[in-house]
C-alpha positions as CSV (number, residue, x, y, z in Angstrom):
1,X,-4.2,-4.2,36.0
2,X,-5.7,-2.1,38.9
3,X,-7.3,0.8,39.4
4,X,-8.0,2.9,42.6
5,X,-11.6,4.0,42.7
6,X,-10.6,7.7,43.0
7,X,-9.8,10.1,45.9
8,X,-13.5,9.9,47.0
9,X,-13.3,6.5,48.2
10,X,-12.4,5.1,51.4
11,X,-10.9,2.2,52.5
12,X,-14.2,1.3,53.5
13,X,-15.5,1.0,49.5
14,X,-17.0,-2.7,49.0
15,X,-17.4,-4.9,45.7
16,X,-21.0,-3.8,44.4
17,X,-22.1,-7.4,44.3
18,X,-20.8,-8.7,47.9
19,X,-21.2,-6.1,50.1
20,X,-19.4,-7.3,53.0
21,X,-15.9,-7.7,50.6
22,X,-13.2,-4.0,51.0
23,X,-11.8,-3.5,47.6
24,X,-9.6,-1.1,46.1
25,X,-10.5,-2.1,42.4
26,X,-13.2,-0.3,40.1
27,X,-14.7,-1.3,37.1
28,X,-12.6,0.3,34.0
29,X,-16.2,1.0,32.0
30,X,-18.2,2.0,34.8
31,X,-16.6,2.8,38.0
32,X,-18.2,0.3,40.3
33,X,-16.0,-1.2,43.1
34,X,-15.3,-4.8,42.5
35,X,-13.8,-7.7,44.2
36,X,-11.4,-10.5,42.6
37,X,-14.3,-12.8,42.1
38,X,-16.2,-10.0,40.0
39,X,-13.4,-8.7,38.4
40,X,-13.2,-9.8,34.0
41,X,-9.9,-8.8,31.9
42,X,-10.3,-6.8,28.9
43,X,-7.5,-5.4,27.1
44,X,-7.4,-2.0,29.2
45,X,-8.1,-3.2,32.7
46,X,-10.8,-4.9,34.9
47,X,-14.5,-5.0,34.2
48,X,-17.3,-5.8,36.0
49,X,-19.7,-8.9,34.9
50,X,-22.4,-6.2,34.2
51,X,-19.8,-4.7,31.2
52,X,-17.4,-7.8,30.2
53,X,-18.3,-9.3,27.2
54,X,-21.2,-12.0,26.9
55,X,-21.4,-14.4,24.7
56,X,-23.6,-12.5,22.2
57,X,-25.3,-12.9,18.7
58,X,-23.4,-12.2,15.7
59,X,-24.6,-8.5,15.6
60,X,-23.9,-7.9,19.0
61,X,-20.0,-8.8,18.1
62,X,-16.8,-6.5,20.1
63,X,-15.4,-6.4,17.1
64,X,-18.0,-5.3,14.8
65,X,-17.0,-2.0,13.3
66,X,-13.0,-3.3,13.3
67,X,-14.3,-6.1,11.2
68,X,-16.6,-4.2,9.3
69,X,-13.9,-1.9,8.5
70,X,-11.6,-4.2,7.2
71,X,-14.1,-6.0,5.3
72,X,-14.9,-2.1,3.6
73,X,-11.4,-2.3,2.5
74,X,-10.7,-5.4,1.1
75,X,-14.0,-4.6,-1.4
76,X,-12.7,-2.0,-2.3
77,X,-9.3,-3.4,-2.8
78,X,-10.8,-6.4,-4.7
79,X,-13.3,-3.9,-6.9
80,X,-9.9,-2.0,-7.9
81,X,-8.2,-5.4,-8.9
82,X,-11.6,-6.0,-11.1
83,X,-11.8,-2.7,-12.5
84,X,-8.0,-2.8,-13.8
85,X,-8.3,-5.6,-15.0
86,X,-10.8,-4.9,-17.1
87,X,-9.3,-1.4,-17.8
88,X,-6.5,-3.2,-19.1
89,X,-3.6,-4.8,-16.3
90,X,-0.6,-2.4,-15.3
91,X,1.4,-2.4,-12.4
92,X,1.4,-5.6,-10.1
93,X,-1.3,-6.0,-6.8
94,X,2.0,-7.1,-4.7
95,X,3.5,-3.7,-4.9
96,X,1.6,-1.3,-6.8
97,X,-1.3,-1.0,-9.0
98,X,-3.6,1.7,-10.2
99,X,-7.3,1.7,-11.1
100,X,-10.0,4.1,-11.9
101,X,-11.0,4.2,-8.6
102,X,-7.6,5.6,-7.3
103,X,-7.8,7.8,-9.7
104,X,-11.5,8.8,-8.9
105,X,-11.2,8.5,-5.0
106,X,-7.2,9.2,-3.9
107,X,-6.7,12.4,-2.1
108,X,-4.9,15.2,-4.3
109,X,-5.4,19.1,-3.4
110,X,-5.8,20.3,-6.8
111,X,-4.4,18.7,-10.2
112,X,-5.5,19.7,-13.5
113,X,-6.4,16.4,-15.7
114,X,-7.0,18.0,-19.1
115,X,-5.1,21.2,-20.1
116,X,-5.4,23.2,-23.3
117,X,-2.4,25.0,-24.3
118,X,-2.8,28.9,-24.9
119,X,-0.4,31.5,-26.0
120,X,-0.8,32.8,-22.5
121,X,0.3,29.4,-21.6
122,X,-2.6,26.9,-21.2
123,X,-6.0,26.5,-19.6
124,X,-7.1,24.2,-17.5
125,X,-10.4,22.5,-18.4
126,X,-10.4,19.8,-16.1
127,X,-9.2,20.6,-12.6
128,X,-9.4,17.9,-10.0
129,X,-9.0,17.5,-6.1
130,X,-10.3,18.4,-2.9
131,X,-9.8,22.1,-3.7
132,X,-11.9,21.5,-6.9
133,X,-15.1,21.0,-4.7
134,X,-14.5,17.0,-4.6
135,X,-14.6,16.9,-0.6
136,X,-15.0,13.2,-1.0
137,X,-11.6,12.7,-1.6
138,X,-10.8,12.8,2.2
139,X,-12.4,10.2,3.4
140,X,-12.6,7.4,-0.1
141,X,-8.9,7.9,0.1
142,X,-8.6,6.2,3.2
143,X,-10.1,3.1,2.1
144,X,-8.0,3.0,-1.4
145,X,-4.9,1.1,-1.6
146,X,-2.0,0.5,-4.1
147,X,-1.4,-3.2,-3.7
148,X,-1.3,-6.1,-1.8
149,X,1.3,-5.8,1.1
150,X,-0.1,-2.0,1.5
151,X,-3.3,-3.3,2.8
152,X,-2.2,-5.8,4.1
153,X,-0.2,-3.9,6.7
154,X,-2.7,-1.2,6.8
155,X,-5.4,-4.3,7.9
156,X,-3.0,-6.1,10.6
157,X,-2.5,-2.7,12.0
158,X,-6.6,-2.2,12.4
159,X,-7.3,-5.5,13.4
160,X,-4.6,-5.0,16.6
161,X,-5.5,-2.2,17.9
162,X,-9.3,-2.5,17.3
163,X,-9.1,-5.7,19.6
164,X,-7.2,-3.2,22.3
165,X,-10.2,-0.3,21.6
166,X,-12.9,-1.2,20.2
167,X,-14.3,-3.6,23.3
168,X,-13.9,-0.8,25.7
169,X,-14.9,2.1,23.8
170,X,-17.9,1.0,21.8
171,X,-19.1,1.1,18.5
172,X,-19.9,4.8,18.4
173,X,-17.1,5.7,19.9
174,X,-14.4,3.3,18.4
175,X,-16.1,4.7,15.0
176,X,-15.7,8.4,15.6
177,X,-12.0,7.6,16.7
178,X,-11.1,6.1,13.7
179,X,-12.8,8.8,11.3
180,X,-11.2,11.6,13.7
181,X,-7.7,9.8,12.2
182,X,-8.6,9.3,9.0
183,X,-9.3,12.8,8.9
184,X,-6.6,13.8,11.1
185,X,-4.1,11.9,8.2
186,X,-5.9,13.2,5.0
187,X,-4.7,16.7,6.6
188,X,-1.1,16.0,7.4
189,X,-1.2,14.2,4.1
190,X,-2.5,17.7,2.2
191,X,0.5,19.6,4.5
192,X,3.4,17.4,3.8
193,X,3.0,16.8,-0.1
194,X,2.3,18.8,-3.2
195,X,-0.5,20.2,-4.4
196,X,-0.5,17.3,-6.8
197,X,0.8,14.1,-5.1
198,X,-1.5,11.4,-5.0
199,X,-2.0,9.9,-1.5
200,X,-4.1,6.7,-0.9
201,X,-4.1,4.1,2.1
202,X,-5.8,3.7,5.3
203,X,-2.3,4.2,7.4
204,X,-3.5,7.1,8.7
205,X,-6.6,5.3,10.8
206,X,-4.4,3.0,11.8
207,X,-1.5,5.2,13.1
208,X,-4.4,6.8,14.8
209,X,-5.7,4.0,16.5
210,X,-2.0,3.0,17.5
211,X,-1.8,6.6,19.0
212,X,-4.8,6.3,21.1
213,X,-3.5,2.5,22.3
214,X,-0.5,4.5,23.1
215,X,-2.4,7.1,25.0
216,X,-4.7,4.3,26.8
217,X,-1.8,2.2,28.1
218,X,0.0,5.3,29.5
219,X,-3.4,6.5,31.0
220,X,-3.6,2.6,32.9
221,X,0.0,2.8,33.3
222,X,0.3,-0.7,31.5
223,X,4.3,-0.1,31.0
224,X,4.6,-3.6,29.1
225,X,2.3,-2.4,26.5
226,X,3.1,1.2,26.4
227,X,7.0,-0.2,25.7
228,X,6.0,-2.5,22.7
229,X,3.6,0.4,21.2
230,X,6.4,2.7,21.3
231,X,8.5,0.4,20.0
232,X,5.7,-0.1,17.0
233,X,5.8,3.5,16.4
234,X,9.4,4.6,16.2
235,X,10.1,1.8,14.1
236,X,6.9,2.4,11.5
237,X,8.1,6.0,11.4
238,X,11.4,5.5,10.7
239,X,10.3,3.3,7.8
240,X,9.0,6.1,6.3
241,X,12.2,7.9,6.0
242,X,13.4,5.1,4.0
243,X,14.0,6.4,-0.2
244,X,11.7,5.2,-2.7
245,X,8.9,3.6,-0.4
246,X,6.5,6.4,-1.0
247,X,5.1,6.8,2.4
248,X,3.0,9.3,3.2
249,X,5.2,10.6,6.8
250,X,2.4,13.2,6.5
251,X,-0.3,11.0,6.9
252,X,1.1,8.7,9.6
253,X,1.8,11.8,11.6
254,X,-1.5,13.5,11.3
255,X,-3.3,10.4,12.2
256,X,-1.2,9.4,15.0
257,X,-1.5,12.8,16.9
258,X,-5.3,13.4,16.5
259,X,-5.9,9.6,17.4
260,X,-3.7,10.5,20.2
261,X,-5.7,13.5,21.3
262,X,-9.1,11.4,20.6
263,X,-7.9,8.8,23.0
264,X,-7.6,11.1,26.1
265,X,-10.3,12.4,25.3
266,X,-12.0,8.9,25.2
267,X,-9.9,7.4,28.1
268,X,-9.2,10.1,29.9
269,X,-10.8,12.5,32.9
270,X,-14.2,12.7,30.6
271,X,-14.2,8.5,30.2
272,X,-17.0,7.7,32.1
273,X,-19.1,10.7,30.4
274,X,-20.1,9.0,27.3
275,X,-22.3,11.0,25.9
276,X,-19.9,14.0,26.1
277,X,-16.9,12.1,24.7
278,X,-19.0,11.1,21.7
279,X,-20.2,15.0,21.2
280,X,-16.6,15.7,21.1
281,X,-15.8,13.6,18.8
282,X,-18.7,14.9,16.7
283,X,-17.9,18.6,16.9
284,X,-14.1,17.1,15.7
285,X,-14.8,15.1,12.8
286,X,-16.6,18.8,11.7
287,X,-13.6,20.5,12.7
288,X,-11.6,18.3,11.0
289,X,-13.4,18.0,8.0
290,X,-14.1,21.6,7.1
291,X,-9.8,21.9,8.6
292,X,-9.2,19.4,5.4
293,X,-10.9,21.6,2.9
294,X,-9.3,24.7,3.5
295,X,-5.7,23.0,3.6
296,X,-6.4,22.0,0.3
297,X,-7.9,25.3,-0.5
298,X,-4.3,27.0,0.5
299,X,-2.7,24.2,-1.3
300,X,-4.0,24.6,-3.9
301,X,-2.4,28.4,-4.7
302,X,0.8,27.0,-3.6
């Protein structure tokens, strides 16, 4: 795809490398004018040699932090499977299954685990959730699931759009994006169910990296992609209106509008500030944190 360098430049603007070669196209990462022989694909535009990926040592990988999150989740996934089964095996991993660790880690506003009754009609001696002062909970519960074909959806899901973000963003930033819409999730979660409900799953991220793909393709006016991802979208929601899936509509909605949000701010007028666009994203994984707490707290007199 192409991109004008901006209102500032002239017709005159030349390719950074060959000087005596007009162009009309910029770099997507940096802004510097290129010409077709400098010009790299990446998944959101053009890139210059200086920022299109090298071959690089392992460390150095695109894909680092998508990979390293997926491989976060499929530990914990296969530490759950270990721990139940020496808890004792219930449920199957296809569908469904519970361990101590969902029970230790999912997100819950406020539950009561052990009540004694009263004549004034109980007291609770073992209250439990975010509420309770177990802040945790918002962020382990994105990396629980309860079986086999939840993560695996969950995974697919991170895998494609960290190919589509991650490259151009950076680590740093790709990171913050995807903790913005975990948190973004564990909130819409907390609004949309009980005080009580049990919500695991890293849906949440993921719907928020599919909103800011959303957000990215619209911003480079890529009209193939932006049809398919809205396609993707309208579809996953409506699965989640179907009876006796469980879905958290919630935490697919939370996540999907603050990823949204945290891709214009990462794509959008502030892209090529990157130091800004990380402090953003700071100062809202803060917000967003301390915003999850006090849902739960009002939750939790519901």
């Amino acid at each position: 795809m192409t991109q004008p360098i901006g209102d500032k430049a002239t017709a005159e603007a030349v390719c950074f490398r060959h000087t005596n070669r007009p162009t009309n196209v910029s770099c997507q990462n940096c802004g510097k004018p290129i010409c077709s022989d400098c010009m790299r694909e990446s998944p959101v535009g053009y890139r210059c040699p200086d920022c299109a990926p090298k071959s690089k040592p392992a460390l150095a990988d695109d894909l680092m932090v998508t990979k390293t999150i997926i491989g976060i989740n499929v530990f914990v996934f296969v530490l759950g499977i270990v721990l139940q089964a020496v808890d004792g095996f219930s449920g199957n991993f296809v569908m469904s299954s519970t361990s101590s660790l969902t029970t230790e880690g999912s997100l819950i506003a406020s539950a009561c685990q052990s009540f004694v009754p009263s004549a004034g009609g109980g007291v609770c001696i073992d209250p439990v959730g975010v509420a309770n002062g177990e802040w945790y909970r918002l962020i382990t519960s994105g990396f629980l699931h309860s079986g086999l074909l939840h993560i695996g959806f969950n995974m697919y899901f991170i895998w494609m759009f960290g190919q589509l973000l991650e490259p151009s963003l950076g680590r740093m930033r790709f990171s913050l994006v995807y903790f913005v819409s975990l948190l973004g999730g564990a909130i819409g979660a907390l609004l949309y169910s009980a005080p009580n409900a049990q919500t695991v799953g890293a849906s949440g991220a993921a719907f928020g990296l599919l909103g800011a793909a959303l957000v990215v393709s619209k911003l480079r006016r890529i009209d193939g992609l932006t049809s398919d991802l809205l396609m993707i979208a309208g579809l996953n929601f409506a699965i989640g209106f179907i009876p006796g899936l469980n879905i958290s509509i919630g935490g697919h909605l939370g996540g999907f509008v603050v990823g949204a949000l945290a891709g214009y701010i990462a794509f959008g007028p502030l892209a090529r500030q990157r130091g800004l666009v990380t402090g953003i994203l700071c100062v809202a994984a803060v917000a967003l944190f301390i915003g999850g707490i006090a849902v739960a707290e009002m939750r939790a007199v519901v």
